[in-house]
C-alpha positions in Angstrom: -10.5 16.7 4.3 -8.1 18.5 2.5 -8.1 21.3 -0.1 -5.9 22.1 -3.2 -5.1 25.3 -5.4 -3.9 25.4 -8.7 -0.7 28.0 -9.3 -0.2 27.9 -12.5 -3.0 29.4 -15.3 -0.2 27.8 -18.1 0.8 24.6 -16.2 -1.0 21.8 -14.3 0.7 22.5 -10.6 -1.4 22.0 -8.0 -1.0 22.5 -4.1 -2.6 20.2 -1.9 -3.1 20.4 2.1 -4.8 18.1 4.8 -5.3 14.6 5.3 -4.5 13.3 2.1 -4.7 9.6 0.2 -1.2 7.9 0.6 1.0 8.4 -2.1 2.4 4.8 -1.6 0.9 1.6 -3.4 -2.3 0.8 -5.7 -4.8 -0.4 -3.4 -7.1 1.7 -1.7 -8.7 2.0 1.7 -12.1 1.2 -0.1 -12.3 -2.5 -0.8 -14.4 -2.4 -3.9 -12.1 -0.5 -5.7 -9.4 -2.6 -5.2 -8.8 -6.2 -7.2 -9.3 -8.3 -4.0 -11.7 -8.0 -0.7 -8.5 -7.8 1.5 -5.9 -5.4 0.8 -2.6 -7.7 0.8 0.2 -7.4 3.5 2.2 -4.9 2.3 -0.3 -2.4 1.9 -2.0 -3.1 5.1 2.0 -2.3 6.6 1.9 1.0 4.8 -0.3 3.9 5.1 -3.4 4.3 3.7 -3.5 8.3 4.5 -1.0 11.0 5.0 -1.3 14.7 6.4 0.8 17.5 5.3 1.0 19.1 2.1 1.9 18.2 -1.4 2.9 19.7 -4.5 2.2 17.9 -7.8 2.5 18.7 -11.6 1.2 17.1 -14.4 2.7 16.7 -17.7 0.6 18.6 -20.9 0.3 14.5 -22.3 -1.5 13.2 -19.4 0.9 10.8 -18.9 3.7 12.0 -16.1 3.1 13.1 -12.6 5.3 14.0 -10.6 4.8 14.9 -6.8 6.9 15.4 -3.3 5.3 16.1 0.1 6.0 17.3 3.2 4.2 15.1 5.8 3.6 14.4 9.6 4.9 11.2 9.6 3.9 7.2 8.6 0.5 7.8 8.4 0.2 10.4 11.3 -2.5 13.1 12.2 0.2 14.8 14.0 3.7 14.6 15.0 4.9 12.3 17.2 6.1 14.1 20.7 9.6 15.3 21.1 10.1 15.1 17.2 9.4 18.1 15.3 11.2 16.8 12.4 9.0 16.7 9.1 9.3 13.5 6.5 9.1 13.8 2.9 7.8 12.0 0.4 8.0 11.8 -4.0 5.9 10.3 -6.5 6.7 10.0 -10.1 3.8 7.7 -12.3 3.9 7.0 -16.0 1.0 6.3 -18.2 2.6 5.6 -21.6 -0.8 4.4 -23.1 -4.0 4.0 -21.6 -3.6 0.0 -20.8 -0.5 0.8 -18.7 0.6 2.7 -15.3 3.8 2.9 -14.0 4.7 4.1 -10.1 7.7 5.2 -8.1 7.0 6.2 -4.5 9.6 6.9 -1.5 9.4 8.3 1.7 11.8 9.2 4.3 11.3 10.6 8.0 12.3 10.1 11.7 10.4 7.3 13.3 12.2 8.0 17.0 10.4 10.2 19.7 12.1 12.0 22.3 14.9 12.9 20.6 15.8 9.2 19.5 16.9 9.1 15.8 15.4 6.4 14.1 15.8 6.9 10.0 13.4 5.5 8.2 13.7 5.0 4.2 10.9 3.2 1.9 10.9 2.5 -1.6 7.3 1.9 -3.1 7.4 0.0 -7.0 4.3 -1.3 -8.8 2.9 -1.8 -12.3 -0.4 -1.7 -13.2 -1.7 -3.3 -16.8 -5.0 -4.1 -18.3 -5.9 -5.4 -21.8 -9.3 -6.3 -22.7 -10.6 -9.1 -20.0 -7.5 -9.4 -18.4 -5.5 -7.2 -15.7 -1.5 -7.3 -13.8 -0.5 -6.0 -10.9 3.1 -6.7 -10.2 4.8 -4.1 -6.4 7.6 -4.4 -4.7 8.3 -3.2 -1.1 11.7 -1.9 0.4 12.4 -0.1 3.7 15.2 0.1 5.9 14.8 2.3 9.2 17.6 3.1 11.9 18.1 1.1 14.9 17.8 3.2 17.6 20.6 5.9 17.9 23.0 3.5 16.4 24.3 3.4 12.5 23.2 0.0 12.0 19.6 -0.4 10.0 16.8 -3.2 9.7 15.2 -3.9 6.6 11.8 -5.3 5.2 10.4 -6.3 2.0 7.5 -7.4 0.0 7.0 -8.7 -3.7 2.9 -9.1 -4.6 1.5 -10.3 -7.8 -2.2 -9.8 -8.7 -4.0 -11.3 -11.6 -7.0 -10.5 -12.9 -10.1 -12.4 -15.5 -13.5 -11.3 -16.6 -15.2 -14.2 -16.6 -18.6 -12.7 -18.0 -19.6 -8.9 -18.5 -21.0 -9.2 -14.5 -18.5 -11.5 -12.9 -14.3 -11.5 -12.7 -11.9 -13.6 -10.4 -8.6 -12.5 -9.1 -5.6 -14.6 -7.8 -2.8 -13.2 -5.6 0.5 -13.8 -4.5 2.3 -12.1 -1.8 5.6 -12.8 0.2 6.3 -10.4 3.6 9.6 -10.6 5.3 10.3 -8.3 8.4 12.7 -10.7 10.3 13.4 -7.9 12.5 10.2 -6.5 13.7 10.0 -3.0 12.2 6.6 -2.8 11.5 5.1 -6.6 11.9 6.0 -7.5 15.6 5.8 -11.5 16.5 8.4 -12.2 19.1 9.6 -14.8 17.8 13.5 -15.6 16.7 12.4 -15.5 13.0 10.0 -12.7 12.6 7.6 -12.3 10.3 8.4 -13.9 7.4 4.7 -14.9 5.7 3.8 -16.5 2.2 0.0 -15.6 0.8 -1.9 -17.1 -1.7 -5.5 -15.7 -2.4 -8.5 -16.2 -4.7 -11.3 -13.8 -5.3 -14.5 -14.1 -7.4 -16.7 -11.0 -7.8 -20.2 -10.7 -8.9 -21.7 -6.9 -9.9 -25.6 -7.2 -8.0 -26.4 -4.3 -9.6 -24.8 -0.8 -11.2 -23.7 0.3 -7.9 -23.1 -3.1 -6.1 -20.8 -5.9 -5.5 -20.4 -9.3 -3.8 -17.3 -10.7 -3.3 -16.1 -13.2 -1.6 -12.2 -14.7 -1.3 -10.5 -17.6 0.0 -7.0 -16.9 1.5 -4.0 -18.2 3.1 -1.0 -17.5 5.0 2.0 -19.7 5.8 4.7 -18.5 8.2 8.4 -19.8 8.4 7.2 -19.9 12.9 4.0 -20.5 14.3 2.9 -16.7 14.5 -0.4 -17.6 14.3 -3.5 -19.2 16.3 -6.2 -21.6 16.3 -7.9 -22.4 19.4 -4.8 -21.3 21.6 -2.7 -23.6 19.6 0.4 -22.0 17.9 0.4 -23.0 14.1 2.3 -22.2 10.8 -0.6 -21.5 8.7 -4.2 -19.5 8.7 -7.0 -20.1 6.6 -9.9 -16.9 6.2 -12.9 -17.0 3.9 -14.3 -13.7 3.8 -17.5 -12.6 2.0 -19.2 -9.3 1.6 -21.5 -6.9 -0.2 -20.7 -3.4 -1.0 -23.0 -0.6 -1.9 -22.2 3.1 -3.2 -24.3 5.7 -3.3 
């Protein structure tokens, strides 16, 4: 929950305080509103909810809004013990028409507990554009974060690419591509020389039951640079999923 007062009677400047929606990426923690049934890789490595406070304005045209927060942490109720330090966030998006969004989130904070300094920075790009029956989604992920007391940083990224068709007024498909590098473990641990260093490919096809329902159902598969993953106890480069479901809103 969280609650929000505006402060200006002139200006669109609002406060907001709680547990908030992330203010990094475009997909959302509700699967239907996003273009595939699985959220890709680098949205599932960042968070999907915040807590602290932010404080946004938006622009007379509707089409800036710019934001910075004060937060708990990478997705954190609370603070983690022994660091009382508070991270910050920004958001700037641009909507120059109404076929076109534009986004430019960061974050910084201390990861470290116990008095460990561990810097993390994170860089969050994506474009958003829809024209008739079809859609793009084009994001780009960049963070670096401290090594442990020491100057010296590890970094991760992660390019995605979504497109989108409506095949008939009730049915569309959608066809990813993602790439995830983290050789050095920050926030996808595999224990293995190499890291994680995965290639997805994905293909969606939606079908609108009724007003306030949706099946969906997506083939999808990963291929590592090591064999990170499993099948039957065997190690293996690759992992095929076909996932299905129904979602209803009421």
């Amino acid at each position: 929950a969280n609650v929000g007062i505006k402060l200006s009677q002139k200006h669109d400047i609002w406060l907001d305080a709680g547990i908030l929606p992330s203010h990094i990426g475009f997909e959302s923690a509700v699967s239907k509103d996003c273009w595939t049934l699985t959220r890709s890789i680098l949205a599932e490595n960042s968070p999907y909810y915040e807590s602290g406070a932010k404080l946004s304005y938006n622009s007379p045209n509707q089409q800036w809004t710019a934001s910075v927060l004060a937060l708990n942490g990478w997705q954190r109720i609370k603070r983690l013990d022994g660091n009382q330090t508070v991270s910050l966030g920004t958001q700037i998006t641009h909507k120059p028409n109404e076929n076109l969004t534009l986004n430019w989130s960061t974050y910084y904070g201390n990861e470290g507990i116990n008095n460990i300094s561990q810097k993390r920075y994170f860089s969050n790009l994506y474009a958003i554009y829809q024209h008739e029956k079809w859609g793009f989604i084009a994001g780009f992920d960049y963070g670096s974060q401290q090594k442990a007391n020491t100057d010296g940083y590890n970094n991760w990224y992660s390019p995605v690419a979504i497109v989108r068709y409506q095949l008939a007024p009730k049915m569309r498909l959608a066809a990813r591509y993602e790439y995830y590098q983290d050789k050095n473990g920050v926030i996808i641990s595999t224990n293995t020389p190499e890291g994680f260093q995965v290639t997805g490919y994905s293909l969606n096809w939606d079908y609108q039951v009724a007003e306030n329902a949706v099946f969906r159902i997506e083939a999808k598969n990963y291929h590592a640079n090591s064999a990170i993953f499993t099948e039957k106890s065997q190690p293996k480069n690759d992992n095929l999923a076909i996932t299905s479901s129904i979602a209803v809103q009421f």
